[in-house]
N, C-alpha and C positions, 0 to 999 in steps of 0.2 A: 504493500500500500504506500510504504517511504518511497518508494523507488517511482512509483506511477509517478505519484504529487509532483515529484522533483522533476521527472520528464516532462510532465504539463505545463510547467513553469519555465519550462524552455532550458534546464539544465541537461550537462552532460553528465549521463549516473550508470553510476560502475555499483555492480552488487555483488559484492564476497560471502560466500556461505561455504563452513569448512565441509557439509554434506557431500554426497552426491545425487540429490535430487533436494528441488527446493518445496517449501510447503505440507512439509512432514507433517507437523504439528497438525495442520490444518484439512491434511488428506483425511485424521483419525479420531478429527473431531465431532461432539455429537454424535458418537458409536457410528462414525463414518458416513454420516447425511450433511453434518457441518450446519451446526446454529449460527449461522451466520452475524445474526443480532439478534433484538427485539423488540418489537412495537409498543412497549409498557411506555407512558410518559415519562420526560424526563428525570422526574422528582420520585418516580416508583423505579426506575433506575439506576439512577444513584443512591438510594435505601438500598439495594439490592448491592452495593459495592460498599460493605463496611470498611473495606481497610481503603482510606482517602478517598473516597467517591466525590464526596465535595470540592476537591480538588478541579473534575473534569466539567464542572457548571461553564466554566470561559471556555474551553474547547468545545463543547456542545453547543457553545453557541456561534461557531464558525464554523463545526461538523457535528451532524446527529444521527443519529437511526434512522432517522425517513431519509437523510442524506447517503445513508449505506445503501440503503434499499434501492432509491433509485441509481447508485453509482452502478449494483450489480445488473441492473434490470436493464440499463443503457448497454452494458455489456455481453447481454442476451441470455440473464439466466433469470430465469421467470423462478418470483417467490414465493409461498405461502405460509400463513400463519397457525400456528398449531396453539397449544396451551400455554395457558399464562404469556403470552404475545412471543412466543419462540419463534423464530422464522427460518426456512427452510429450504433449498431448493426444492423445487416442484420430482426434480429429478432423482429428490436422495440422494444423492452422489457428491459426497464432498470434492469428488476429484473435478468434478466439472467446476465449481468454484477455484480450485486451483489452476486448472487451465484456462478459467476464463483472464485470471490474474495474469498468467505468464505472458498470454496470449498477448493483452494489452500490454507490457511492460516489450514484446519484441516490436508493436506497433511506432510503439515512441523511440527504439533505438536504444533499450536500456542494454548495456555490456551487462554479461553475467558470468560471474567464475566460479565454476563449485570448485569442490576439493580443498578450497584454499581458505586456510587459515591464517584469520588476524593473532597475533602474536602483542602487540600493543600499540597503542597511538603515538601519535607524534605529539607533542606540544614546543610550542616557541613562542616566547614572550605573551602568556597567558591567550595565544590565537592555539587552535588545533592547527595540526599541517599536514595531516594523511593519515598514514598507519603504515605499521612495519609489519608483515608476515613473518608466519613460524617459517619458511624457508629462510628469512634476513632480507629477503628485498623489501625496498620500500614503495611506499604510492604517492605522491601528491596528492592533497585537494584542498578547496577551499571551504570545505563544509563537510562534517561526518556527520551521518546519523548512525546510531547502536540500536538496533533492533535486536538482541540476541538472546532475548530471553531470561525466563529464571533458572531454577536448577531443580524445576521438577518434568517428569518424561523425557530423563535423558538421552531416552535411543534416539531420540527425535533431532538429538544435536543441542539440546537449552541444557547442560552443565556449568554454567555459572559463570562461563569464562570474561564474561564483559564487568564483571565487579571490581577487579582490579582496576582495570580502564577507566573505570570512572573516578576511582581513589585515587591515580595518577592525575587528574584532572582536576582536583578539590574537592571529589563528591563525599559524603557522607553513603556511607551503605547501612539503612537499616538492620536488627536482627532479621536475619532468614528462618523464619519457619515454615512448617508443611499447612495448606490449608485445604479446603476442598478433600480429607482423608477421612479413611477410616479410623474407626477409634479400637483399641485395644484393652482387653480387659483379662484379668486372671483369677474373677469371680467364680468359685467351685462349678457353678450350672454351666459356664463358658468351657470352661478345663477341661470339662466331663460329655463336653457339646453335648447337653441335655437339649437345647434348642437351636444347635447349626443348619441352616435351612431356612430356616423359617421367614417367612415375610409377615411383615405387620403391614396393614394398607390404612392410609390418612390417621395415625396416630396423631398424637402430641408428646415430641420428646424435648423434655427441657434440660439443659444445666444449671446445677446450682450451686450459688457459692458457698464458703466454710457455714454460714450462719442458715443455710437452707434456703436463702433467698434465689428466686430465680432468675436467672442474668438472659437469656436468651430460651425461646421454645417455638419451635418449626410444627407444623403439622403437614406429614408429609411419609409416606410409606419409606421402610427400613426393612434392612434383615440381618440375622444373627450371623454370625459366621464361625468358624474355628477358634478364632484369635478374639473375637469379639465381636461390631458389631460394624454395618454399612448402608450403604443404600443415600437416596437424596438427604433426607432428614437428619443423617449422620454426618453427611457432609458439611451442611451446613452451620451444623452444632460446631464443626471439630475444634474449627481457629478459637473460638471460645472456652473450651478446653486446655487448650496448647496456653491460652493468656492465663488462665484463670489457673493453671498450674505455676507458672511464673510468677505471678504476682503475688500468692501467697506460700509460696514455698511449697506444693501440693505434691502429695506422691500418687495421692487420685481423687479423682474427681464424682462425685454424686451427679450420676445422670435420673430422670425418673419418665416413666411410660404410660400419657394418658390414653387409654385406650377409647373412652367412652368421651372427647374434650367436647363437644356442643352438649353433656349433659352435668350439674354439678354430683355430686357426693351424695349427698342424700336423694335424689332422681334416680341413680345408679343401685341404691340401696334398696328402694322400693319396690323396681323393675323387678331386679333379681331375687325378692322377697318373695313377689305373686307370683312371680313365674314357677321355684320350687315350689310354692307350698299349693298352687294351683293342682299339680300334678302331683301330691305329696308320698305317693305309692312308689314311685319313678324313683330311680337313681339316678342323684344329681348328676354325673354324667351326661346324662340324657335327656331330662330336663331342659338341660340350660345349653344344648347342644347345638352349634351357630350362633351363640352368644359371641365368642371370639374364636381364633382359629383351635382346631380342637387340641392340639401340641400346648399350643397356650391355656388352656382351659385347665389341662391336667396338670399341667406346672403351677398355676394359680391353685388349684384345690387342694395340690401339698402342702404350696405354700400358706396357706391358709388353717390347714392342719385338718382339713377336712376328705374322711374319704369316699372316693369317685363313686363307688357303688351304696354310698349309704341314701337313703330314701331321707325326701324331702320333710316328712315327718318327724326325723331324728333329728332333727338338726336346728343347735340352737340360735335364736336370733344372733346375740354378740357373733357366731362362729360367722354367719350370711356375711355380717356387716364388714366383718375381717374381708370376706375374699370379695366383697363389692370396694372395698380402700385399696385391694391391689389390682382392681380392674382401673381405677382413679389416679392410683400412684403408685404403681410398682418399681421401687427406687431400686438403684445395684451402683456398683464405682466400677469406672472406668482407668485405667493408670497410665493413658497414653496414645500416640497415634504410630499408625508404620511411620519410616523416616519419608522427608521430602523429596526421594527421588519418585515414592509411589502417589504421591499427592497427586492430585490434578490441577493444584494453583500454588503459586512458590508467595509466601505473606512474603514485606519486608521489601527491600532493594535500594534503588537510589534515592535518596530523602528528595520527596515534590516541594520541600519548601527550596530548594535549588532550581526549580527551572521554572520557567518562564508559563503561566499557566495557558495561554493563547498560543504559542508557539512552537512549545516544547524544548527551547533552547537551552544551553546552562547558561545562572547565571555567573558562573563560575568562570567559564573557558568560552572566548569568542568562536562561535562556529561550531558549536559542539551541539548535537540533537539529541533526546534520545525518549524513545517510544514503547510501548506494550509493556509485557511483563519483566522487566529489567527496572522498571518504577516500581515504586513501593506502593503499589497498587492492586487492589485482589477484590472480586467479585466472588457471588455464586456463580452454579454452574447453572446454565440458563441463556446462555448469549451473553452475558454482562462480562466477560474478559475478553470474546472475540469485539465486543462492539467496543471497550477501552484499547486493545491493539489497534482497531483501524482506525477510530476518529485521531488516538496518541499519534500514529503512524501518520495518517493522510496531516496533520498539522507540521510534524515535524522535519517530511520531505517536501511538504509545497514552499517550508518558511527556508531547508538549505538551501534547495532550489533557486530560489530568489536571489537568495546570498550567492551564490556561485554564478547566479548570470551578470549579475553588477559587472 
């Protein structure tokens, strides 16, 4: 998207990628259909971008979403909108989003070198002045842009390598953590994968801090895994996790699973009250069977200390009321995520209070750009990182551009 902007601006642009095919990332995005953006408004997009999304209000407003949309659609890939304002090729086909990119970048004359790796930048008297390759040659120019990523989905070529680059430059590097992950846990019923498999659909899973209070809760299906646990709603939780172990010194974290969230606590109690005693010959079991999924139901009525085949007649109120609290709040800890090579968003990078919010420039080093996830910038997963790589991008190649035709 640097590389277009900068061609359309009438620059000459040279694109180094140490790969051997460009648009990795982006061939294997959105399970390979490629979320291209999103149609949510601005202000539900940027919610949707907790680490600095405020930050991209000035860029939105010289590139946006409807602005992505028609860039792709001029380029002949017809879009459609799916849930919560996803947008899609019509085609499925990430790859044709990628071709259509290459396609226009050979239209304008963009030079393209794979194989070849940036090794580090130039600088001279606070201007940038090219970049030197891991072979020792160097390049002129009068304008870099760094597109190169975080350091999570490293086969894709994003290992971190542009952090340095920008430390050589005056940049500050936030911490790097994994966001967008799975959470890990070494609670007995995980250890023992009493519930590996398992999908929960439109739960409500919160985090909560030392005091119980709840800092963040998604409603959004998961599933249990080996290790722990995943799925969108995990996702989302995790970076809050990752902080909330930091900040108070945590070796784990109290996650809790509304299973029943559009109803409260006692609504839940009452439900599951008539429902046994209704059929009170029944064994609870059976009863209450398609209450939640049936894995969960038996785990719940251990947990509860109630058992599966005792009739609704035996069974005392207080015991109901227990396993209608773990249909409400079944809490367990969590003590971690996989590391940030398995993440799908890298938190952290180049501190945005360094560059230019309209531009993308540093304000560090004259001529120096830099775009996508190499900022300290992290969305969910949803379009909200592809749609910050291309607006970051499209600003920060149209503005070197400029710079380089002076």
């Amino acid at each position: 998207m640097a590389a277009i902007a900068a061609g359309e601006a009438g620059a000459k642009v040279l694109l180094l990628d140490k790969g051997s095919k460009l648009g990795r990332k982006l061939a294997i995005s959105g399970g390979g259909r490629c979320n291209v953006t999103n149609r949510l408004p601005i202000d539900e997009i940027i919610k949707h971008i907790p680490g600095n999304g405020r930050f991209l209000y000035s860029a939105f407003s010289e590139f946006n979403n409807e602005d992505i949309i028609k860039f792709f659609e001029k380029l002949g890939i017809q879009l459609k909108e799916e849930d919560h304002g996803r947008m899609f090729p019509v085609s499925n086909r990430a790859q044709d989003v990628v071709d259509a990119l290459l396609n226009r970048m050979d239209e304008l004359g963009v030079h393209v070198r794979k194989n070849t790796a940036v090794g580090e930048l130039i600088y001279e008297n606070g201007n940038v002045a090219g970049v030197v390759l891991k072979d020792g040659k160097s390049i002129s120019a009068k304008a870099v842009v760094v597109a190169a990523g975080g350091k999570s989905v490293p086969h894709t070529g994003s290992t971190g390598d542009a952090y340095p680059w920008a430390e050589q430059g005056g940049h500050t590097i936030t911490d790097l953590f994994p966001t967008e992950v799975p959470l890990t846990s070494d609670e007995p019923f995980i250890r023992n994968k009493e519930l590996q498999g398992l999908s929960l659909r439109d739960v409500a899973l919160s985090v909560l801090n030392p005091k119980g209070k709840k800092l963040v809760t998604h409603k959004m299906d998961m599933i249990f895994t080996h290790i722990g646990i995943s799925g969108p709603a995990v996702l989302r939780c995790s970076q809050y996790v990752v902080k909330a172990m930091k900040k108070w010194d945590l070796q784990r974290v109290t996650m809790v699973i509304d299973s029943f969230p559009e109803q409260n606590e006692e609504e839940v109690f009452q439900m599951v009250y008539k429902t046994i005693k209704e059929d009170s010959k029944k064994a609870v079991k059976n009863s209450l069977k398609g209450l939640v999924p049936e894995r969960l139901l038996l785990f719940l009525l251990k947990r509860a200390e109630m058992e599966e085949n005792e009739q609704g007649d035996q069974l005392s109120t207080e015991k109901i009321r227990t396993f209608a609290g773990l249909l409400k709040q079944f809490s367990f800890t969590v003590n971690g995520t996989l590391p940030i090579e398995k993440a799908f968003v890298t938190g952290g990078g180049v501190s945005v209070k360094e560059i230019e919010p309209r531009t993308m420039a540093s304000k560090k080093t004259e001529g120096l750009f830099f775009c996508g996830e190499v900022l300290d910038i992290h969305g969910y997963t949803g379009g909200y990182n592809i749609t910050s790589a291309l607006v970051t991008g499209r600003l920060a190649g149209h503005n070197a551009g400029l710079m380089s035709v002076e």
